[in-house]
Short mmCIF file of the C-alpha atoms (twelve columns), coordinates in Angstrom:
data_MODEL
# 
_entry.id   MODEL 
# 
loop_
_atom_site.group_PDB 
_atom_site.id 
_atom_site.type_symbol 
_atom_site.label_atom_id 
_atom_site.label_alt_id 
_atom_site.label_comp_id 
_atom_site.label_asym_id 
_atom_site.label_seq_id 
_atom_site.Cartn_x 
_atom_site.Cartn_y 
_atom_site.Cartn_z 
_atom_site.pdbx_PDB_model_num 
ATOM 1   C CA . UNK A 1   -117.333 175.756 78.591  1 
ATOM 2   C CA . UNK A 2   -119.590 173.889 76.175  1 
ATOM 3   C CA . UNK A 3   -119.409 171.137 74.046  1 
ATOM 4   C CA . UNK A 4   -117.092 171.525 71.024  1 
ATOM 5   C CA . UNK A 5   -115.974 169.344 67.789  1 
ATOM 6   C CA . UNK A 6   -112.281 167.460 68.095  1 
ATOM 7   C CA . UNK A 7   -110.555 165.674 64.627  1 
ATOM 8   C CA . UNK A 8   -111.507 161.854 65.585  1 
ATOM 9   C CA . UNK A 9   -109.002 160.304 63.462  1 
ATOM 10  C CA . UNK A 10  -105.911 160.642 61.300  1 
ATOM 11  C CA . UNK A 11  -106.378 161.812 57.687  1 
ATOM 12  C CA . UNK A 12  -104.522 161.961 54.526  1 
ATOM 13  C CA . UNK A 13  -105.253 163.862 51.238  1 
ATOM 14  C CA . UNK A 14  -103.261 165.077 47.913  1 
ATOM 15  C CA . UNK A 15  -103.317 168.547 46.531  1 
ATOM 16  C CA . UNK A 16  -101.768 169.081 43.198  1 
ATOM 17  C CA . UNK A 17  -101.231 172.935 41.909  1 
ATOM 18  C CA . UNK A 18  -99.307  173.756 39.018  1 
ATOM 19  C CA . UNK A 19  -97.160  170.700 39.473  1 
ATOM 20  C CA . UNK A 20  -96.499  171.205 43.062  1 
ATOM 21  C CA . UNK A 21  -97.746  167.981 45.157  1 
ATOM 22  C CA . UNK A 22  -99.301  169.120 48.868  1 
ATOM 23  C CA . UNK A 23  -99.209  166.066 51.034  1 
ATOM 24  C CA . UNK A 24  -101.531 166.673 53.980  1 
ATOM 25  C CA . UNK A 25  -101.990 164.561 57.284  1 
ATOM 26  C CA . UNK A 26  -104.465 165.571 59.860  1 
ATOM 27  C CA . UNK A 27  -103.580 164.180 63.052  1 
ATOM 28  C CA . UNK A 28  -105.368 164.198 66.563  1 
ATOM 29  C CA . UNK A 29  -103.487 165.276 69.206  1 
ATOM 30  C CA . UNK A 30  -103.611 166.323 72.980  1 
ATOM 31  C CA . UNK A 31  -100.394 168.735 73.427  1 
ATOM 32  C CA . UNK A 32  -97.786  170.125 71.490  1 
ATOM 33  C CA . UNK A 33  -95.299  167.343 71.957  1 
ATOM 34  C CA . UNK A 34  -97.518  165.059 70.382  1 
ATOM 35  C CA . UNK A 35  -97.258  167.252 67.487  1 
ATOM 36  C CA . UNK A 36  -93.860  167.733 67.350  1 
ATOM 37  C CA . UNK A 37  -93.636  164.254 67.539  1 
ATOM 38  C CA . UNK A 38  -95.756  163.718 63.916  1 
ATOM 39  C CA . UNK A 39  -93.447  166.505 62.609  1 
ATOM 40  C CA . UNK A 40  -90.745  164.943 63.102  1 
ATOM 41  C CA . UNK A 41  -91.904  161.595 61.168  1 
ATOM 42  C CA . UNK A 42  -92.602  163.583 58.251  1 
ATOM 43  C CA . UNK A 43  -89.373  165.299 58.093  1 
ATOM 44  C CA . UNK A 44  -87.954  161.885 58.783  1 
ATOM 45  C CA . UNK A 45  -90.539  160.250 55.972  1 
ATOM 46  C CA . UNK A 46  -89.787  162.751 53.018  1 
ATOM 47  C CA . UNK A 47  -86.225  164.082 53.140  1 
ATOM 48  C CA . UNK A 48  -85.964  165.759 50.221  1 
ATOM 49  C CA . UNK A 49  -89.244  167.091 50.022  1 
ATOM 50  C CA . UNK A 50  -88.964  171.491 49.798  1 
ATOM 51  C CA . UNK A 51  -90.903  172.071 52.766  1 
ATOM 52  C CA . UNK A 52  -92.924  170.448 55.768  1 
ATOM 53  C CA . UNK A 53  -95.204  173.047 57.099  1 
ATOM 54  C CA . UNK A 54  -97.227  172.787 59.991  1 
ATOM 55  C CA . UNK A 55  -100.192 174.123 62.528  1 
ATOM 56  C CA . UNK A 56  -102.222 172.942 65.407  1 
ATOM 57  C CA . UNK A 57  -104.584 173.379 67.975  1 
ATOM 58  C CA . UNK A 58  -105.024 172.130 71.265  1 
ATOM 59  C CA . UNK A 59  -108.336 172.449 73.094  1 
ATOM 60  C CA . UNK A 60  -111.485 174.062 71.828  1 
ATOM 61  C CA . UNK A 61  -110.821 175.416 68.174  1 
ATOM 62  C CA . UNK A 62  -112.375 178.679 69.165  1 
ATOM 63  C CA . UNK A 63  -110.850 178.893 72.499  1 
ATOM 64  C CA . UNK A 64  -107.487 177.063 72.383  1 
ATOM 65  C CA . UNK A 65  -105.426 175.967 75.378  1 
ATOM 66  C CA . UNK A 66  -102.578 176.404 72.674  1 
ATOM 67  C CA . UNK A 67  -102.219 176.955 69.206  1 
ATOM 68  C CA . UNK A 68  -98.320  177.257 66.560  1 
ATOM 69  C CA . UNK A 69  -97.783  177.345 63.289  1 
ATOM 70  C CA . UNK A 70  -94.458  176.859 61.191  1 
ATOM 71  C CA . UNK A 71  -94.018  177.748 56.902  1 
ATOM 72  C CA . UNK A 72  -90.890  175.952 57.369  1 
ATOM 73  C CA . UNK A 73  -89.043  178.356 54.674  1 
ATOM 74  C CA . UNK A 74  -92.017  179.209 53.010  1 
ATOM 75  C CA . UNK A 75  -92.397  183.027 52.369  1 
ATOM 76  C CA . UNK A 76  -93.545  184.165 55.658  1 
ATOM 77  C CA . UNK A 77  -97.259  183.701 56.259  1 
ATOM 78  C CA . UNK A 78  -98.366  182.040 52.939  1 
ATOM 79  C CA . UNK A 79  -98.606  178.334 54.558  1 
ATOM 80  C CA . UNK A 80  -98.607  177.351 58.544  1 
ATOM 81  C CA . UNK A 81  -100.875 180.896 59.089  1 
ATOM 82  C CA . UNK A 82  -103.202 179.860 56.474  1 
ATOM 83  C CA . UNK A 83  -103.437 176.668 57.607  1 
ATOM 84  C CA . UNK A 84  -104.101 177.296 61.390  1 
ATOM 85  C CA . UNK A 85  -107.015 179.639 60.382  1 
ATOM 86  C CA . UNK A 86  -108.732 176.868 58.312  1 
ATOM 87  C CA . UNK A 87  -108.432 175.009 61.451  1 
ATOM 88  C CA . UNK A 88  -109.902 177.442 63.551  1 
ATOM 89  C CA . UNK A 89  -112.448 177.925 60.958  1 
ATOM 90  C CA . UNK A 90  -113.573 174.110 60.520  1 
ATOM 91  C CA . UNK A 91  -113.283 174.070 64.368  1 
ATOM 92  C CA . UNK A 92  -111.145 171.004 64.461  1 
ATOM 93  C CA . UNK A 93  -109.817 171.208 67.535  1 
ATOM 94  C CA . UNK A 94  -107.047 168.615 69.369  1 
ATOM 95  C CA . UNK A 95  -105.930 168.650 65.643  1 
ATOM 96  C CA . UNK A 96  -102.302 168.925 63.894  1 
ATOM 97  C CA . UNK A 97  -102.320 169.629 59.984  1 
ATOM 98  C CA . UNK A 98  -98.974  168.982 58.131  1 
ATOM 99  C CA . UNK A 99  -98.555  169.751 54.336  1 
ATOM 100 C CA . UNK A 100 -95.281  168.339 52.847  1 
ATOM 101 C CA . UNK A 101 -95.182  170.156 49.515  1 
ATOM 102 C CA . UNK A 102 -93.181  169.081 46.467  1 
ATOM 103 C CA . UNK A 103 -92.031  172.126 44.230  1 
ATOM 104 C CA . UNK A 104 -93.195  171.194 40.593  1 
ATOM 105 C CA . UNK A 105 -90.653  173.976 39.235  1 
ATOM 106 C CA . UNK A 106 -93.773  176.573 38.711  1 
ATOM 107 C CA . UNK A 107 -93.672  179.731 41.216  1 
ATOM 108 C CA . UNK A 108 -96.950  180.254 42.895  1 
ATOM 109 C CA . UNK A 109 -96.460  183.290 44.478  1 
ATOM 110 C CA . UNK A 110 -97.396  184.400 47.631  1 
ATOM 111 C CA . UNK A 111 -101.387 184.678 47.101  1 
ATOM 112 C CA . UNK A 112 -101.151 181.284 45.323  1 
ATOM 113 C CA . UNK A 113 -99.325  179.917 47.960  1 
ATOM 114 C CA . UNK A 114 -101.728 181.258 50.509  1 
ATOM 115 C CA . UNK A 115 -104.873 179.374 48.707  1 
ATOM 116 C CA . UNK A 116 -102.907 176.279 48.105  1 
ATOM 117 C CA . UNK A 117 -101.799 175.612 51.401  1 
ATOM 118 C CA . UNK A 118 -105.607 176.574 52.768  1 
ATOM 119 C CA . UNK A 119 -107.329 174.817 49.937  1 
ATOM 120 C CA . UNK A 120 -105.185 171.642 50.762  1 
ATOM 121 C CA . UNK A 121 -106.245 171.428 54.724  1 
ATOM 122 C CA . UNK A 122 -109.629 172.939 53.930  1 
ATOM 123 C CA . UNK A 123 -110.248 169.675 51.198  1 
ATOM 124 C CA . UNK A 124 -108.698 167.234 53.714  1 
ATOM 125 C CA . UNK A 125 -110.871 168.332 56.564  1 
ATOM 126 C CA . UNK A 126 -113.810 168.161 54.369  1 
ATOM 127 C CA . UNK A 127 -113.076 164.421 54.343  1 
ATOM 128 C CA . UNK A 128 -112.174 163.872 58.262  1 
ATOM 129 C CA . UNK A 129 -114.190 162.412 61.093  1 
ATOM 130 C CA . UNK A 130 -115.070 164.894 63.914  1 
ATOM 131 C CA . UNK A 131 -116.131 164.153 67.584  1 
ATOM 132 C CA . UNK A 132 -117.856 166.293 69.759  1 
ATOM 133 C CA . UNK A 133 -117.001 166.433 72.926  1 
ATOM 134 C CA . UNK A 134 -117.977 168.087 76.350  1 
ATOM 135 C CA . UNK A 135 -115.246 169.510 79.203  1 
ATOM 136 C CA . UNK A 136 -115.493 167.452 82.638  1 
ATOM 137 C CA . UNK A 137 -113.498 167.698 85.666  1 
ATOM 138 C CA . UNK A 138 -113.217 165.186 88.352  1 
ATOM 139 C CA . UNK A 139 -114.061 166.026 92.393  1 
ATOM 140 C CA . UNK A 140 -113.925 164.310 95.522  1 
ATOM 141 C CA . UNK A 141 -116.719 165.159 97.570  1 
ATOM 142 C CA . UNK A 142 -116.618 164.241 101.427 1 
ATOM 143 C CA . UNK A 143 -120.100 164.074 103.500 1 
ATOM 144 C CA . UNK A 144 -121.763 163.095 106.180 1 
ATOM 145 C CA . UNK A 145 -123.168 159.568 106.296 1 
ATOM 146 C CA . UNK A 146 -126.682 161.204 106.667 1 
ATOM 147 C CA . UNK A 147 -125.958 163.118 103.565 1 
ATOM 148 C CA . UNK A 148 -125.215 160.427 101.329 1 
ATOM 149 C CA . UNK A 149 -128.801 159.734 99.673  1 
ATOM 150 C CA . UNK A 150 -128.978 163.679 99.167  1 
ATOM 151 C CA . UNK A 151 -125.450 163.766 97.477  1 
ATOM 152 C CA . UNK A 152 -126.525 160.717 95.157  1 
ATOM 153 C CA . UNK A 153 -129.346 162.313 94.352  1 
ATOM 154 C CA . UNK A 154 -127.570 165.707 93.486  1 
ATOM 155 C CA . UNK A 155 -125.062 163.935 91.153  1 
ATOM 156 C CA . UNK A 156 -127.525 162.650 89.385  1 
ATOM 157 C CA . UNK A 157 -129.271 165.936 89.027  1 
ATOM 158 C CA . UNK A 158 -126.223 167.336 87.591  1 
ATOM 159 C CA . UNK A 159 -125.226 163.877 85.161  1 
ATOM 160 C CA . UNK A 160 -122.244 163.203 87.706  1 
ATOM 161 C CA . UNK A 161 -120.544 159.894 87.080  1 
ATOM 162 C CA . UNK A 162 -119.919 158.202 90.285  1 
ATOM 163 C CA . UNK A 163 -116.211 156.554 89.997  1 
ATOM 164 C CA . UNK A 164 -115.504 155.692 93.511  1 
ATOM 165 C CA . UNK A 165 -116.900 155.468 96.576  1 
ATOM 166 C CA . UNK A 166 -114.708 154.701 100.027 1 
ATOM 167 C CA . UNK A 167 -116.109 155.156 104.152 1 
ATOM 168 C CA . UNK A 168 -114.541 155.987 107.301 1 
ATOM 169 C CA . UNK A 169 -115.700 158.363 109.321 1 
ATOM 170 C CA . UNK A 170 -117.197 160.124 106.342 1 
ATOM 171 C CA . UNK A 171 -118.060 159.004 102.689 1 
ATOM 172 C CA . UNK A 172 -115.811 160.288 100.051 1 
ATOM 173 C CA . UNK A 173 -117.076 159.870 96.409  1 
ATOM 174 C CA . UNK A 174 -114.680 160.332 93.502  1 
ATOM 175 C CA . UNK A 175 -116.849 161.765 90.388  1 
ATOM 176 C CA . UNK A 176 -116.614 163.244 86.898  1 
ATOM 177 C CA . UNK A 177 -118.945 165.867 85.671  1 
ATOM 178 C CA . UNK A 178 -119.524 168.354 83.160  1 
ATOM 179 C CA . UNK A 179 -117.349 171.386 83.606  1 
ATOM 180 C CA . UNK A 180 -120.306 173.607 83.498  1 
ATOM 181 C CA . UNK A 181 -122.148 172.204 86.205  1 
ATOM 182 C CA . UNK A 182 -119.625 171.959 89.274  1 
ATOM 183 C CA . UNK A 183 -119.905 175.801 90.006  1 
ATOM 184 C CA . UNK A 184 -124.352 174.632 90.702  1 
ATOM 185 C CA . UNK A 185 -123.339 171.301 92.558  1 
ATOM 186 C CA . UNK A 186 -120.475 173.150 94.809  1 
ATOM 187 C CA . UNK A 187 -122.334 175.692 95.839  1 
ATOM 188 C CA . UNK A 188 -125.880 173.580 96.308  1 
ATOM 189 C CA . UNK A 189 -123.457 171.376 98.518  1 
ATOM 190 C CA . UNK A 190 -121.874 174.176 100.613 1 
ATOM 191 C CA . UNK A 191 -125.439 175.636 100.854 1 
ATOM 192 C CA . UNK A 192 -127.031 172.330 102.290 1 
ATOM 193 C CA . UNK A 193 -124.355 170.731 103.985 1 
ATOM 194 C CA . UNK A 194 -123.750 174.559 106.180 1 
ATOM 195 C CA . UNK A 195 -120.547 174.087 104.695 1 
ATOM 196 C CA . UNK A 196 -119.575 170.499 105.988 1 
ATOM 197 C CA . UNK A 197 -119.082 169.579 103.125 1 
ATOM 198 C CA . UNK A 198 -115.205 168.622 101.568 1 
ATOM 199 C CA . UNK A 199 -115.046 169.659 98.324  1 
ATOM 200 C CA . UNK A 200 -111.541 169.212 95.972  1 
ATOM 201 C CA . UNK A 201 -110.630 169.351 92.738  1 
ATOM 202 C CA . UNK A 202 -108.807 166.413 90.833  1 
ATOM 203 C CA . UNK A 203 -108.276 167.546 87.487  1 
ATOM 204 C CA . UNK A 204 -110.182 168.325 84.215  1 
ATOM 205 C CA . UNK A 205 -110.313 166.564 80.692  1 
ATOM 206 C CA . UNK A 206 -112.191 166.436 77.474  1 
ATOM 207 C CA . UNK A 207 -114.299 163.325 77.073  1 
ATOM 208 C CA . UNK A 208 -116.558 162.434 74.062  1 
# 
C-alpha cells in the first residue's frame, strides 16, 4: 500500500448560514472508539445544541480500514454523508469531523443542508495540518550466524529499521519496514537462505 495523507492535528472552524452556527472539530484518530469518545464530549459540551453530526475514517482515505457516519436527526443524508465524502475527497484519513449546528430559526432545506454541512468540513480542512505517512509492519527474522552480514545488508536494501537484535543458536532481528517491501525481502530470504530462514509476522502500523 503506498504512502497516504493522515489529519496531523485537531482543528476547529465556524460556519454561519442563514443564522444557523456549524461548529466543526476535526480530530485525529486511530479507531472508532476514539471517535466515539470525541462524540461524546461534544454532546456532553453543547447540550442544547439541535444536532451533533458526525463522520470518520480510519486508515487510508481512499482505502479505509473503517469508515461511519451519523446526521444525528438531520433529514437523512443531508449532513454525516456529506461530510464523510469531503473526507474521502480531501483524503484526510485517521480523521473524525463533528459539526454541532445551532438552528438560527431559517429552514435550509435538504440541498442547503447538504452544502452547509460539506462547505463547513470542506473550509475547516482547508485550514488543517496533514501528514503523510507510509504502512510498515514489523518481522522477526531468524538466520544463521553466517548469514548475518547478508541479512544486514538486505535490510538495508529494503530501508528496514533494525529494532532488536538477540543470539543463541541463531540471530533473531526484530525490524520494521515498509509494507510494500516485505513480500521482495521474504522471498529474497527464503530464496538465499534454501529456506532456513524463520520468518514471522509481528504486526503492522502507520508511521509518518
Amino acid at each position: 500500500m503506498s504512502r497516504y495523507t493522515v489529519l496531523a492535528a485537531d482543528t476547529e472552524h465556524l460556519l454561519t448560514e442563514k443564522n444557523s452556527d456549524f461548529l466543526t472539530f476535526l480530530h485525529p484518530v486511530n479507531n472508532r472508539e476514539q471517535a466515539m469518545q470525541w462524540v461524546e464530549q461534544y454532546r456532553a459540551r453543547y447540550p442544547d445544541a439541535n444536532h451533533v453530526c458526525w463522520a470518520y475514517i480510519v486508515g487510508n482515505a481512499r482505502q479505509p480500514k473503517t469508515q461511519a457516519f451519523s446526521d444525528d436527526g438531520e433529514p437523512g443524508g443531508t449532513a454525516g454523508k456529506p461530510m464523510l465524502h469531503v473526507l474521502t475527497e480531501r483524503e484526510l484519513g485517521n480523521c473524525l469531523a463533528v459539526v454541532v449546528r445551532y438552528f438560527g430559526g431559517v429552514k435550509l432545506g435538504a440541498g442547503g443542508l447538504v452544502r452547509a454541512y460539506s462547505n463547513a468540513v470542506s473550509q475547516a480542512a482547508a485550514k488543517a495540518g496533514l501528514c503523510e505517512v507510509s504502512p510498515s509492519t514489523a518481522l522477526s527474522i531468524s538466520v544463521s550466524f553466517a548469514f548475518e552480514a547478508r541479512l544486514r545488508q538486505l535490510l538495508q536494501q529494503c530501508k528496514a529499521t533494525l529494532d532488536e537484535v538477540s543470539y543463541s543458536d541463531k540471530v533473531t532481528v526484530s525490524i520494521t519496514l515498509p509494507q510494500d517491501a516485505e513480500q521482495a525481502l521474504c522471498d529474497q530470504l527464503i530464496n538465499e537462505t534454501a529456506g532456513a530462514a524463520d520468518i514471522r509476522q509481528a504486526g503492522s502500523h502507520s508511521g509518518v
